[in-house]
BAVEX-479502 format. One line per field, with one value per residue (C-alpha): residue in one letter; z negated, x negated, y. Coordinates in nm, 2 decimals. Layout:
// residues N
kepa	A,...
Z	Z,...
X	X,...
Y	Y,...
***
This chain:
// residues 591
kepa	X,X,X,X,X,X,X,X,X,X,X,X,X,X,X,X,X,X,X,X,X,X,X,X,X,X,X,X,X,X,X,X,X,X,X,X,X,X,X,X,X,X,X,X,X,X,X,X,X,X,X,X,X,X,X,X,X,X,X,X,X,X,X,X,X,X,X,X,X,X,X,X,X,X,X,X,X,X,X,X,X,X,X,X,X,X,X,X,X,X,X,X,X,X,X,X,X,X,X,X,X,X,X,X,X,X,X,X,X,X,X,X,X,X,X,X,X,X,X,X,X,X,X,X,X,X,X,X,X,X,X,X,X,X,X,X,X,X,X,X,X,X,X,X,X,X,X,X,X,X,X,X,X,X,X,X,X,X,X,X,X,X,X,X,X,X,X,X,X,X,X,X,X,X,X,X,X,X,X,X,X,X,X,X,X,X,X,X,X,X,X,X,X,X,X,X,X,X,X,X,X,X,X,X,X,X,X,X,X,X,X,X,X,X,X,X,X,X,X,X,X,X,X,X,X,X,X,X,X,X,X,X,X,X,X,X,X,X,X,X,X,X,X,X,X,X,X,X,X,X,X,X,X,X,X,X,X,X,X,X,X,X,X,X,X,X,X,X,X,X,X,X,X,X,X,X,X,X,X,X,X,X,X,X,X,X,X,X,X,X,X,X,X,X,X,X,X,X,X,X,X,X,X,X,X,X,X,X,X,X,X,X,X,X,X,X,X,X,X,X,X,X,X,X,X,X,X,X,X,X,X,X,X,X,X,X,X,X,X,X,X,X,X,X,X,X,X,X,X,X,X,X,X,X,X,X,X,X,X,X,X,X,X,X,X,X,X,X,X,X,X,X,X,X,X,X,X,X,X,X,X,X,X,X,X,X,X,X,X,X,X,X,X,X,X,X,X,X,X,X,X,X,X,X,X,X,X,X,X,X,X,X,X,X,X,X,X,X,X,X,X,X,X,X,X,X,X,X,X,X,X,X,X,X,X,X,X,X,X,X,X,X,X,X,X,X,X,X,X,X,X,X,X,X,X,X,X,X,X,X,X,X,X,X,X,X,X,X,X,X,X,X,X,X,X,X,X,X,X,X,X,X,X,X,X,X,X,X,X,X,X,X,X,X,X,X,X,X,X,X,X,X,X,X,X,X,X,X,X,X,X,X,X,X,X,X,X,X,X,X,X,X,X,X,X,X,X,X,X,X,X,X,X,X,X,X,X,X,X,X,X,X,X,X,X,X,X,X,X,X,X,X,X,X,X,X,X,X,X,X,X,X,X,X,X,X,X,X,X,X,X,X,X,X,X,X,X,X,X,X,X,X,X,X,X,X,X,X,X,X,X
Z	-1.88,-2.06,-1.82,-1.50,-1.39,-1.05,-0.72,-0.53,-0.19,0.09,0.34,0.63,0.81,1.09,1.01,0.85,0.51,0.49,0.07,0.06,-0.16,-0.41,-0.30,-0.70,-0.74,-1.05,-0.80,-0.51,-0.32,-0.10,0.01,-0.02,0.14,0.12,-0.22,-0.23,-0.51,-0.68,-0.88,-1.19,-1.03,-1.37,-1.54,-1.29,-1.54,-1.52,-1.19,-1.02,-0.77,-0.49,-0.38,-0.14,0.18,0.37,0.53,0.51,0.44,0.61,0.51,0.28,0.19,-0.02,0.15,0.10,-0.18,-0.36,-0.41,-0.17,-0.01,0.35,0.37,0.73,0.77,1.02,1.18,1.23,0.98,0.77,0.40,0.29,-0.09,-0.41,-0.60,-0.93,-1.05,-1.18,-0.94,-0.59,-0.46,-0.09,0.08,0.46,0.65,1.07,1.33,1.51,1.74,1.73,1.63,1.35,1.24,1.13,1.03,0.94,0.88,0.75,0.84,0.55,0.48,0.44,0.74,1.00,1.03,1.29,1.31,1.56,1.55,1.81,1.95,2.30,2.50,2.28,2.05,1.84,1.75,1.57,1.42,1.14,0.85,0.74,1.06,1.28,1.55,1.80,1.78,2.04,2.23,2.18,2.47,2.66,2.52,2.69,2.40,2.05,1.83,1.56,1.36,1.34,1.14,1.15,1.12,0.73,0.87,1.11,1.43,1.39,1.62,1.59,1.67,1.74,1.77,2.01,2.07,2.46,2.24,2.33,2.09,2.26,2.12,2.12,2.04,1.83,1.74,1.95,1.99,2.36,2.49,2.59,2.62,2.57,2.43,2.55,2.36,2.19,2.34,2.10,1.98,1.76,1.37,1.23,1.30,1.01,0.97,0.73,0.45,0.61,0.93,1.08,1.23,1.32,1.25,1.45,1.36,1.56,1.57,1.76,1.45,1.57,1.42,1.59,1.52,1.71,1.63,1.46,1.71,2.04,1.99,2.17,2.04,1.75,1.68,1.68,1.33,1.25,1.62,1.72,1.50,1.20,1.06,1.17,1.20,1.29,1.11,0.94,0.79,0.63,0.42,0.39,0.02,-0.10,0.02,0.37,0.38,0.37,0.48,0.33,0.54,0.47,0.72,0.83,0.79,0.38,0.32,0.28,0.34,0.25,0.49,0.54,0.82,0.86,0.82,0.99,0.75,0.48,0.17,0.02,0.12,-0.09,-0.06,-0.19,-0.12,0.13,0.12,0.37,0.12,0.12,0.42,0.35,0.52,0.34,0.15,-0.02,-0.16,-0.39,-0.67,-0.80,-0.72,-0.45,-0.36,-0.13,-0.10,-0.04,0.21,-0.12,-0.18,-0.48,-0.55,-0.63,-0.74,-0.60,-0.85,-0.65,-0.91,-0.84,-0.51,-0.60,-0.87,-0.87,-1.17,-1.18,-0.98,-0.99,-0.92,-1.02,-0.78,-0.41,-0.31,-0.44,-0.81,-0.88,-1.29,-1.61,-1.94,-2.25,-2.52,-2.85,-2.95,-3.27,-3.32,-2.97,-2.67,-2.29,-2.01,-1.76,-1.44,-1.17,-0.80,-0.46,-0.47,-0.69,-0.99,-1.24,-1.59,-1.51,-1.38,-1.13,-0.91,-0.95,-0.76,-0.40,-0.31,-0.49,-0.84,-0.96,-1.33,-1.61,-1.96,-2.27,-2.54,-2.87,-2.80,-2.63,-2.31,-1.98,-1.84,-1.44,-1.15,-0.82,-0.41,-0.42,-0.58,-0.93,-1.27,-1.39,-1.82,-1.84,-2.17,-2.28,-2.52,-2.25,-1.97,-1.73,-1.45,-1.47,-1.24,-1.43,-1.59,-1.29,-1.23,-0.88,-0.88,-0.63,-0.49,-0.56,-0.89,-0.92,-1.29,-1.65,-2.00,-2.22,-2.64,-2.95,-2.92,-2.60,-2.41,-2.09,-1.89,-1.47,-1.25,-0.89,-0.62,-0.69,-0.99,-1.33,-1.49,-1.83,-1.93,-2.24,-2.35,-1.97,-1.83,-1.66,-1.90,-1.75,-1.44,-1.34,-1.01,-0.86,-1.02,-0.82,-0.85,-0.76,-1.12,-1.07,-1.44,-1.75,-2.13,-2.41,-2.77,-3.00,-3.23,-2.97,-2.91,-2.64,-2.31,-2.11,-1.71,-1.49,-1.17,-0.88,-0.92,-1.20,-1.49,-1.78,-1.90,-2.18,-2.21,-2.51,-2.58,-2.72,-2.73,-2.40,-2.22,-2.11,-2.21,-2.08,-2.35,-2.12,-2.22,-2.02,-2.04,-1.74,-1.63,-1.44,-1.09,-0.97,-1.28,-1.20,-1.51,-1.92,-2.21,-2.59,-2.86,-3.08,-3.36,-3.15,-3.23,-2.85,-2.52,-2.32,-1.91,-1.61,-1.28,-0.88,-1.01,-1.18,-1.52,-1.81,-2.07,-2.43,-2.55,-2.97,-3.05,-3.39,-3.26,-3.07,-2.73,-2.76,-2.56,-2.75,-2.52,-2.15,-2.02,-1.69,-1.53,-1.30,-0.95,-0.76,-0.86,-1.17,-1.15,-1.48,-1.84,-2.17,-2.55,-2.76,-3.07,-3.28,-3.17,-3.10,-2.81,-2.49,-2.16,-1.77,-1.46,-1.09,-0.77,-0.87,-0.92,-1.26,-1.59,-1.90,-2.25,-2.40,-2.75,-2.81,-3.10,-2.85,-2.47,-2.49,-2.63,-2.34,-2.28,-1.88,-1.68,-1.34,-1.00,-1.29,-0.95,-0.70,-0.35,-0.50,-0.69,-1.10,-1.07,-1.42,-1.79,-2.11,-2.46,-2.64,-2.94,-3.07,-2.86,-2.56,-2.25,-1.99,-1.62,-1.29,-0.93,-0.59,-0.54,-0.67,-0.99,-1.38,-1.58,-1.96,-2.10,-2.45,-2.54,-2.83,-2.96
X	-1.40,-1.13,-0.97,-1.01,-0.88,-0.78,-0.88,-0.58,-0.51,-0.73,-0.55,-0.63,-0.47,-0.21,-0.27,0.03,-0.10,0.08,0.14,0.22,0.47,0.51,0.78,0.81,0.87,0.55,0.27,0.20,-0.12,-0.30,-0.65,-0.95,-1.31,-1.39,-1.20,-0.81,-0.62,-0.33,-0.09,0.12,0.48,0.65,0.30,0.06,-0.23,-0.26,-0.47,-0.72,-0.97,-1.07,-1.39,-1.55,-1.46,-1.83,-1.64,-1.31,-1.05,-0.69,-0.43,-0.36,0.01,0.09,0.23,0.55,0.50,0.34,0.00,-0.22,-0.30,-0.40,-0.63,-0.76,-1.10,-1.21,-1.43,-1.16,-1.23,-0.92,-0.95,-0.69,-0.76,-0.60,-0.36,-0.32,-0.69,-0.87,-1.17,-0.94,-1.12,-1.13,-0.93,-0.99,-1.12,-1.08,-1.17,-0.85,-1.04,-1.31,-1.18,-0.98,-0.69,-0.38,-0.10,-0.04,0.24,0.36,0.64,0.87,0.72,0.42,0.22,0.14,0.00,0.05,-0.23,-0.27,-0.51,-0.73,-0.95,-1.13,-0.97,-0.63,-0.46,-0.29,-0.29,-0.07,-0.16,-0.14,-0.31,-0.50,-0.67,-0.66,-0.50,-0.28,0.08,0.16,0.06,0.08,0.11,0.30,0.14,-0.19,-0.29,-0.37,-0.08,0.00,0.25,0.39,0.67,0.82,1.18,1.20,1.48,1.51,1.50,1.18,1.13,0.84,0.82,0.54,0.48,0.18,-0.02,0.15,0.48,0.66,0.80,0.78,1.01,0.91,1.11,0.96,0.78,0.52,0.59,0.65,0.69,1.06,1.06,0.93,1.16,1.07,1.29,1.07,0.81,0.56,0.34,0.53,0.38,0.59,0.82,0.99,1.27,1.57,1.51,1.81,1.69,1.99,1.84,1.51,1.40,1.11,0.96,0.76,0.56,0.84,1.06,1.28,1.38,1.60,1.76,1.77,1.96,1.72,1.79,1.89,1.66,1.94,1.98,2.24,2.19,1.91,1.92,2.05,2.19,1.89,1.55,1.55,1.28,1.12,0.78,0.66,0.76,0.46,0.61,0.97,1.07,1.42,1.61,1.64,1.99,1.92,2.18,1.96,1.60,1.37,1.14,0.78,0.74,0.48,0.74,0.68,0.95,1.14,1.45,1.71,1.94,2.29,2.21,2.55,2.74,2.40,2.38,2.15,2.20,1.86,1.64,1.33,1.13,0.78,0.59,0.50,0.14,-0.05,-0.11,0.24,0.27,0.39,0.24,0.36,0.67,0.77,1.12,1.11,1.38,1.47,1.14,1.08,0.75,0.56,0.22,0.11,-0.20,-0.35,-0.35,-0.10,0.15,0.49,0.80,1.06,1.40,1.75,1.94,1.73,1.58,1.37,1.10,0.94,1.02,0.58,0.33,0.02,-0.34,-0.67,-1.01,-0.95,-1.35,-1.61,-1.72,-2.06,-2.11,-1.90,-1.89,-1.73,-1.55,-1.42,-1.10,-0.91,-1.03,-0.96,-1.19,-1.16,-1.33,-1.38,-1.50,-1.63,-1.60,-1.52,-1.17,-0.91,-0.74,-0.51,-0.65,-0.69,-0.51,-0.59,-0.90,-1.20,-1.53,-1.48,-1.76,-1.93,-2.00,-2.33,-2.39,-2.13,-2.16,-1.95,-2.15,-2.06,-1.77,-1.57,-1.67,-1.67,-2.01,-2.01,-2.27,-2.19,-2.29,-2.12,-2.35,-2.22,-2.20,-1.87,-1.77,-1.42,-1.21,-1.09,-0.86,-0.71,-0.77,-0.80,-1.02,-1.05,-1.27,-1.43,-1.68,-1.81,-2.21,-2.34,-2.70,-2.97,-2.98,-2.77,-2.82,-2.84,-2.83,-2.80,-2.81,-2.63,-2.79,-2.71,-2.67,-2.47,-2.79,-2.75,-3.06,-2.95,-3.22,-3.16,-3.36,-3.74,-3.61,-3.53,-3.28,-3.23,-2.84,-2.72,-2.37,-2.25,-2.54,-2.81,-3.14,-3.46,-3.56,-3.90,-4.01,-4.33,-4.28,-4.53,-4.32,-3.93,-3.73,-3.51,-3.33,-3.33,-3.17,-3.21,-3.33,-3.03,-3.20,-3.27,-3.57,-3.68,-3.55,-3.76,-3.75,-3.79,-4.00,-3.97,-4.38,-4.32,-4.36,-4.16,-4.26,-4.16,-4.01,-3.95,-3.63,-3.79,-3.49,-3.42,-3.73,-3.85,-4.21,-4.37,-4.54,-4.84,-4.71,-4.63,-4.50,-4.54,-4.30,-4.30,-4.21,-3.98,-3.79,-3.41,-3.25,-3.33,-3.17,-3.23,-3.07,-2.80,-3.03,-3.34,-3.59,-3.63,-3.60,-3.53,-3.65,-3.56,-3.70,-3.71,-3.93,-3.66,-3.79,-3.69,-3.94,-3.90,-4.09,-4.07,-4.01,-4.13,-4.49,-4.55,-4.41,-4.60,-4.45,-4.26,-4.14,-4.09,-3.80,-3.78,-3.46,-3.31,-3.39,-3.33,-3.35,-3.24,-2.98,-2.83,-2.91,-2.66,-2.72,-2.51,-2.37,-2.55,-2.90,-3.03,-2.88,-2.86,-2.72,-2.86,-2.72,-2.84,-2.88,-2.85,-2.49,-2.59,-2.55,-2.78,-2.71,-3.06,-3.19,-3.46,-3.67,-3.68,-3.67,-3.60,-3.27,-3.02,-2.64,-2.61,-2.31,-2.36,-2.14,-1.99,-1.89,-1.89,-2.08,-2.11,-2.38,-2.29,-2.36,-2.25,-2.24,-2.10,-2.02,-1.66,-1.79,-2.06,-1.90,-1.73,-1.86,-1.74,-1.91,-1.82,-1.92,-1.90,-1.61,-1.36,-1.30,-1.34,-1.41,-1.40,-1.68,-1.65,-1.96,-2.06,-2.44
Y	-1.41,-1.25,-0.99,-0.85,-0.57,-0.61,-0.34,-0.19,-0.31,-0.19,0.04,0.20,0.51,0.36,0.00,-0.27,-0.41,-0.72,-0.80,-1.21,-1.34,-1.65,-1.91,-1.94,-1.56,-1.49,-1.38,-1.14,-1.14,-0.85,-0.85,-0.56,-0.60,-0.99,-1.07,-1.20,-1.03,-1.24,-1.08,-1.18,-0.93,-0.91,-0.77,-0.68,-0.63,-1.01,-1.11,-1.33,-1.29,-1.49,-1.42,-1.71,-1.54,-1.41,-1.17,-0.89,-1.04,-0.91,-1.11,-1.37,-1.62,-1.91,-2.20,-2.29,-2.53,-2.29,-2.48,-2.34,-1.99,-1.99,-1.63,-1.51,-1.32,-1.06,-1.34,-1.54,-1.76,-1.96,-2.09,-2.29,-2.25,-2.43,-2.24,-2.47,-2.46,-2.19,-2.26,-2.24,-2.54,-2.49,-2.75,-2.69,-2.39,-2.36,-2.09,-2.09,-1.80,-1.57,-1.25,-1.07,-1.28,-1.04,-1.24,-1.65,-1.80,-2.14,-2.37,-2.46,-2.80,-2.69,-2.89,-2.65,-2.31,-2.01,-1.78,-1.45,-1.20,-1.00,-1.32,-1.30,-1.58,-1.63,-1.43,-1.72,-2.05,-2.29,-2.64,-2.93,-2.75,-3.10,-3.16,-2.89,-3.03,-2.79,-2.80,-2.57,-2.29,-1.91,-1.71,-1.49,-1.18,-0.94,-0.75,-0.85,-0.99,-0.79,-1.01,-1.37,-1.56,-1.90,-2.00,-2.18,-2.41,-2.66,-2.64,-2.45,-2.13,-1.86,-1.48,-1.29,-0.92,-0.73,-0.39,-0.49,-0.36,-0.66,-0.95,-1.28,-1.61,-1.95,-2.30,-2.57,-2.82,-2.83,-2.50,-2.33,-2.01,-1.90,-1.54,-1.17,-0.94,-0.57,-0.38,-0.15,0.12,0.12,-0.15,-0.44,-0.41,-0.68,-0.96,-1.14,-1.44,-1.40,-1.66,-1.89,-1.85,-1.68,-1.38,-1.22,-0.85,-0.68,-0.29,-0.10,0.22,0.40,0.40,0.15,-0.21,-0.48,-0.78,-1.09,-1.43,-1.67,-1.97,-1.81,-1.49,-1.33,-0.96,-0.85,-0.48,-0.19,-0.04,0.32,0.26,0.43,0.56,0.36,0.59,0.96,0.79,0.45,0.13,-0.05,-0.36,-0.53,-0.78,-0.96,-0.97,-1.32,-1.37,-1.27,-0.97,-0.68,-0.57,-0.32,-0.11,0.07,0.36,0.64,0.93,0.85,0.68,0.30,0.23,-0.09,-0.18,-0.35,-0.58,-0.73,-0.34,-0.22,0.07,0.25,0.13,0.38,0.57,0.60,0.93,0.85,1.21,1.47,1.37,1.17,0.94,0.84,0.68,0.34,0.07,-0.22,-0.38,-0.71,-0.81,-1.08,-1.17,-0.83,-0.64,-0.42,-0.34,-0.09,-0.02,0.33,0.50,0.56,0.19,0.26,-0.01,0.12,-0.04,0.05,0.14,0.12,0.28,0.60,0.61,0.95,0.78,0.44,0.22,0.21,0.28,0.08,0.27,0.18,0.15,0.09,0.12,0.00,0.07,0.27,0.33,0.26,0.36,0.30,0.53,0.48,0.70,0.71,0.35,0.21,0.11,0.32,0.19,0.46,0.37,0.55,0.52,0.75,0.71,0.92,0.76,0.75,0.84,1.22,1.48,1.78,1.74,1.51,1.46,1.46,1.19,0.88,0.93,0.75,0.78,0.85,0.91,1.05,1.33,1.39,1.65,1.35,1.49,1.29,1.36,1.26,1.32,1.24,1.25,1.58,1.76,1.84,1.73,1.78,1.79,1.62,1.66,1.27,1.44,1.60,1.36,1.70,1.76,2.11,2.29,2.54,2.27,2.14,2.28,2.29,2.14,2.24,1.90,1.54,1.48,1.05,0.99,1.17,1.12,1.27,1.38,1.55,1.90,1.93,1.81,1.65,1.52,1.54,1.34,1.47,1.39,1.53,1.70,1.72,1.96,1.98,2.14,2.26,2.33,2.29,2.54,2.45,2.57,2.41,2.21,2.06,2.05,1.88,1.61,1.41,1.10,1.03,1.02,0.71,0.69,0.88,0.82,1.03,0.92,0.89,1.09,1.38,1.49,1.30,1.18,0.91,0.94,0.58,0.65,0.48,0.44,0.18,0.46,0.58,0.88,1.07,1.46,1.63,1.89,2.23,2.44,2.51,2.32,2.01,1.91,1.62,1.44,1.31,0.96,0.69,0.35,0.10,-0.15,-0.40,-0.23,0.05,0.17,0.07,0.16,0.21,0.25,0.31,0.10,0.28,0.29,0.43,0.12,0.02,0.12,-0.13,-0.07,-0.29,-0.28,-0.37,-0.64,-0.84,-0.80,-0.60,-0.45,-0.38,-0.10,-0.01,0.36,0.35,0.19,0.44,0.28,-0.04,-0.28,-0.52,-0.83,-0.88,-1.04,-1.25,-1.47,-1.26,-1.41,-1.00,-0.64,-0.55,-0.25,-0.21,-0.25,-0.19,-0.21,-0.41,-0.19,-0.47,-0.31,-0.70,-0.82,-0.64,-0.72,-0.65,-0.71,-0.71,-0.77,-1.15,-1.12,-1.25,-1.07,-1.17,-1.10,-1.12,-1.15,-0.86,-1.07,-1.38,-1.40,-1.74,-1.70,-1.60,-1.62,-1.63,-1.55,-1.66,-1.51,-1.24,-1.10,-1.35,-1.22,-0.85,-0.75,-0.59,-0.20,-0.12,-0.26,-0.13,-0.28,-0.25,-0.40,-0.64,-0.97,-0.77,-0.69,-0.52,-0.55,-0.39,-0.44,-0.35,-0.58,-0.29,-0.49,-0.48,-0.76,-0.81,-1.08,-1.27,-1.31,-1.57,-1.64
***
């Protein structure tokens, strides 16, 4: 694999996303649905993906040493993962509880873990990370604990935070309960240590932070003297040096604060939209980061409190369709999902888009579950409203011709569209129309039916005429495709087997392809017109040979635990694949 380009952080509305840190300052880490994202902080276009959790993952932090991660699963599952390799062999994994953990921390040798969470009997536990064995108890606490952190100097204490909107301190190791601290009146989102262990910070949904003495836990000062922010506090994150804290609030904004003046040094105003809430922050060396409701990463720039130094967006949800586009000589992967992104301006499709493709006038032609196909200018990377065209029912899939033809299958229908209007439909169909692609030459578009059948239309004009030909596959008609130069169409199905029909004898079928062990969802011509490549259900992509089935470049677990749902070619040895995971990956591909 060449590249991947990562997902966003998954956020939701009211909820702390903790971002982890790298003891040697290159990496951050997040999590979104079951995969672990890791983070190069000086370029963030360089990342890694760990994918071996069976379940959501919430929170994820390198150990002290720097050469493991420790990430904690809604189950309650913890994987303690190698950093160094390029596999992240699993080292040991433990079910502390049975229930969502939230928050881990580590003690500053590296030996033993804290973990809390919302379990059914106990909301925490804390023990040796190569056996398991307690080291302490957790209690104190009668709801679920939101938030933990360990003292990185000796003696060791630990600080939790709870939903019962108390803090509680404990003393160390084993480590024993020594008191709750009730001085806030909403639930405790985080609790974090200064890096030399002098004091202890702790935020909470009623805007307030505090600060404690890191050995006694005896209180110092309430920041701000009062609120600390308009809205509630979602997470902070000491500066290196221990003097001053950051904060990530609801009211849209972060702040930094003196600790030792207890004063604002900024205020950082990141929007009036919901989706500015911040519910996340990391300081490490000189960066500062937040992460946004829309699951945007931004990086903070003291010198001018007003504008990020970069914002990072990209997919936060899972990805549908992709295509590729070549511009003034140079490849653009668009991607299509249900979340908004970056590439465009003004106002894109409200729900999932399923199919995408780009037409001759370097038009962006989209379909999605909100009924419309919508024409977006790549020159002018615009959503503009006017060229979005409501269909009768939700279109699933189109192609796209010479001409200004586009081909929309929507459920039970056909519509044929010309020059951005809708010219022709077919209804009746007798059969459900499952994918479509249109001859490079024009002419002809072939349907897929879920009854196994491809059958061919001709363009008159302004109609659709069905030949009376069809081509079986193998099964329900997943996806097809035409090569560039219109010699094959190449058809994949539920039956996990792609057929190879040649155009130019009349549609006889030309080879049959089998090694995928599940359905068969996507299919992609290389520009070569002999190899092509199909992904599935599988979680395998193939890179087949058209002349000889034999001859097949595999790429197993492409997206580990999420199945491929789209494939596109940059050029005759690069592919690109993307998957329900949120992420797109770039393939080298050598015969």
């Amino acid at each position: 694999v060449e590249k991947v380009f990562a997902s966003l952080p998954q956020v939701e509305r009211g909820v702390s996303k903790i971002i982890g840190g790298d003891p040697k300052g290159n990496n951050f880490l997040y999590t979104n649905g079951k995969c672990v994202v890791i983070r190069n902080i000086d370029n963030p276009a360089i990342a890694d993906i760990y994918t071996e959790h069976a379940h959501q993952v919430v929170v994820a932090k390198y150990a002290p040493s720097g050469f493991y991660i420790a990430s904690g699963d809604v189950s309650g599952k913890l994987r303690i993962w190698d950093t160094t390799q390029r596999e992240h062999l699993l080292k040991y994994e433990y079910q502390p509880f049975a229930g969502k953990i939230k928050d881990l921390a580590w003690t500053e040798d590296s030996k033993r873990i804290a973990v809390v969470g919302e379990g059914r009997e106990k909301f925490g536990a804390v023990f040796l990370w190569d056996s398991g064995s307690s080291v302490g108890e957790i209690t104190g606490h009668n709801k679920v604990i939101n938030s933990v952190d360990i003292k990185q100097t000796r003696p060791y204490r630990l600080a939790t935070g709870s939903d019962d909107n108390c803090a509680a301190f404990f003393e160390g190791p084993p480590f024993k309960f020594k008191f709750t601290i009730s001085d806030h009146t909403r639930f405790v989102n985080c609790v974090r240590f200064s890096p030399d262990g002098n004091r202890f910070a702790t935020a909470s949904a009623d805007g307030q932070i505090f600060v404690y003495d890191g050995k006694t836990g005896e209180k110092v000062c309430v920041l701000g003297g009062g609120k600390a922010h308009d809205g509630g506090i979602y997470a902070i994150s000491w500066s290196p040096d221990s003097s001053q804290l950051l904060s990530a609030s609801g009211d849209k904004t972060a702040k930094i604060w003196d600790v030792g003046a207890n004063s604002i040094v900024s205020t950082f105003n990141m929007g009036s939209n919901v989706l500015d809430q911040q519910l996340g922050c990391l300081w490490q060396k000189d960066h500062l980061l937040t992460i946004s409701l829309s699951g945007y990463i931004n990086y903070l720039d003291k010198n001018n409190p007003n504008k990020p130094l970069r914002v990072i967006k990209g997919h936060s949800k899972s990805i549908q369709c992709l295509t590729v586009h070549k511009n003034g000589g140079k490849s653009y992967i668009y991607s299509g999902s249900n979340d908004e992104n970056d590439g465009f301006s003004g106002k894109g499709h409200t729900n999932q888009v399923s199919r995408m493709a780009v037409d001759e006038m370097d038009q962006l032609v989209t379909c999605s579950m909100d009924d419309t196909v919508r024409y977006t200018n790549l020159s002018k990377r615009d959503y503009s409203g006017q060229d979005a065209v409501k269909m009768d029912v939700q279109p699933k899939c189109l192609a796209v011709g010479p001409g200004g033809y586009t081909v929309v299958l929507c459920i039970g229908q056909i519509v044929l569209m010309k020059d951005k209007k809708k010219c022709f439909a077919i209804d009746d169909l007798g059969y459900e129309p499952e994918a479509v692609a249109i001859h490079p030459g024009g002419g002809t578009a072939a349907v897929g039916g879920a009854d196994g059948n491809v059958r061919l239309y001709s363009i008159q004009g302004t109609s659709l005429k069905n030949d009376d030909k069809s081509l079986e596959a193998k099964g329900p008609v997943t996806d097809l495709a035409y090569s560039h130069d219109g010699a094959f169409l190449a058809v994949c199905d539920a039956n996990k087997v792609v057929t190879v029909f040649s155009v130019t004898d009349g549609y006889a079928e030309h080879n049959v392809f089998y090694g995928h062990h599940a359905k068969i969802v996507c299919i992609a011509w290389s520009p070569d017109n002999e190899h092509f490549a199909s992904g599935g259900m599988d979680m395998m992509v193939y890179v087949w040979t058209v002349s000889d089935p034999e001859t097949r470049v595999k790429i197993p677990d492409a997206h580990r635990l999420h199945h491929v749902s789209g494939l596109a070619w940059l050029d005759e040895h690069t592919l690109v694949t993307t998957s329900h995971d949120a992420s797109v990956k770039e393939w080298s591909i050598s015969y």
